[in-house]
N, C-alpha and C positions, 0 to 999 in steps of 0.2 A: 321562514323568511317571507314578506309580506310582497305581495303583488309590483308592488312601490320602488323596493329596493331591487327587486330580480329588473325593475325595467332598470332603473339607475345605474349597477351593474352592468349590464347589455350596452348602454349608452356609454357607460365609459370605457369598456373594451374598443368600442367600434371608434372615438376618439383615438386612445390610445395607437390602432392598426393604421388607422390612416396615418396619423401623425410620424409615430417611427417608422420608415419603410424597412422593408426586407433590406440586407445589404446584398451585393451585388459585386461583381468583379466582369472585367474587360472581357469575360471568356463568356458572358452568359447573354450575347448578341445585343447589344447595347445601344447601338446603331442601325441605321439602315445605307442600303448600297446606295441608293437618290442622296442619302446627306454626303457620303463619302465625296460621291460625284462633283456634288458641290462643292464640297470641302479641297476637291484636288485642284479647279480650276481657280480658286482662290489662293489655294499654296504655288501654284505654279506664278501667280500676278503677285503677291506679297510677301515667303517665306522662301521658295527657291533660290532666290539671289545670295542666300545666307547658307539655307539648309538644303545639302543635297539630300534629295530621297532616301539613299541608305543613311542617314545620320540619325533617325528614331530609330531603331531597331536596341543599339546598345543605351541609348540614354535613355528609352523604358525601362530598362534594366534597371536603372538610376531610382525610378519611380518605383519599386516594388514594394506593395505593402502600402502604401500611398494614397490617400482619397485622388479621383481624377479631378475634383474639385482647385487640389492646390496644382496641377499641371495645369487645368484652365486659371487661376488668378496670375501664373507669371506670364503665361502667354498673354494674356488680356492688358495685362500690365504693364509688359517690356517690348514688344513685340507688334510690328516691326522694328526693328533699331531705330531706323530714319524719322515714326511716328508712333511710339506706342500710346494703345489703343483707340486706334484709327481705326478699326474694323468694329462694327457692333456685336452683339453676343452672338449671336446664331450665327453669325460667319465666323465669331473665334472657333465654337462650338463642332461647325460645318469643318473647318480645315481640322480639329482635334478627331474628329469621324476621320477624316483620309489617313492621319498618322496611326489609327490605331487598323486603318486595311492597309496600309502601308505595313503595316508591323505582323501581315498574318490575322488576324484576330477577326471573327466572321460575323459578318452583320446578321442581325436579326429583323423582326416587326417594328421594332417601335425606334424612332428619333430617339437621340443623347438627350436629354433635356436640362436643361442650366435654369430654370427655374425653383425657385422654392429651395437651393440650395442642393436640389437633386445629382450634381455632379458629385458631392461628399458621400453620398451612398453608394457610388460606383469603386471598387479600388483594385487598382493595376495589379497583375498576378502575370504570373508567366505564364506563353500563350499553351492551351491545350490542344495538343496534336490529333489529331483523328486516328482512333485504330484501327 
């Protein structure tokens, strides 16, 4: 195999990688505690009037197996009743972080991120317990 093709090779792997991400599930810290934070004082001004705190917990349940992608497009979409999609993405994003520390599930280093379609690589699983 010629010098040529090993680079060609090399370059379409390293395309390929970037392009498909790893997948990912709600258990492998997806968030961080600063988005959460944000995300609660958002749900408390635009989603509590509706949804009490304990009301994610069983309707993750709902989502299992699920890109968080499609839990971000009905929230984005429907949501507030009064205005759907009145809040911009990082605040849908920000209060979807609080449901899912609302729900147990433990943040990690990095922000949720709703760019590039990056929420369809995340998908809801039931939370893992610490042994």
């Amino acid at each position: 195999m010629s010098v040529r093709r090993i680079a060609a090779a090399i370059a379409g792997f390293a395309i390929c990688t970037s392009v498909f991400a790893e997948p990912r599930t709600v258990n492998d810290g997806v968030f961080t505690k600063a988005q959460a934070k944000a995300g609660e004082q958002l749900y408390g001004e635009h989603c509590l009037l509706c949804h009490d705190k304990k009301y994610f917990r069983p309707v993750l349940k709902r989502w299992e197996s699920q890109p968080l992608g499609i839990m971000f497009t009905v929230m984005s979409t429907s949501m507030p009743e009064s205005n759907p999609g009145f809040l911009n993405e990082k605040e849908y994003v920000d209060i979807l972080a609080y449901i899912l520390s609302l729900s147990r599930y433990a943040p990690g280093d990095t922000e949720l991120d709703y760019e590039d379609g990056a929420l369809n690589d995340v998908t809801v699983e039931p939370r893992q317990r610490k042994q």
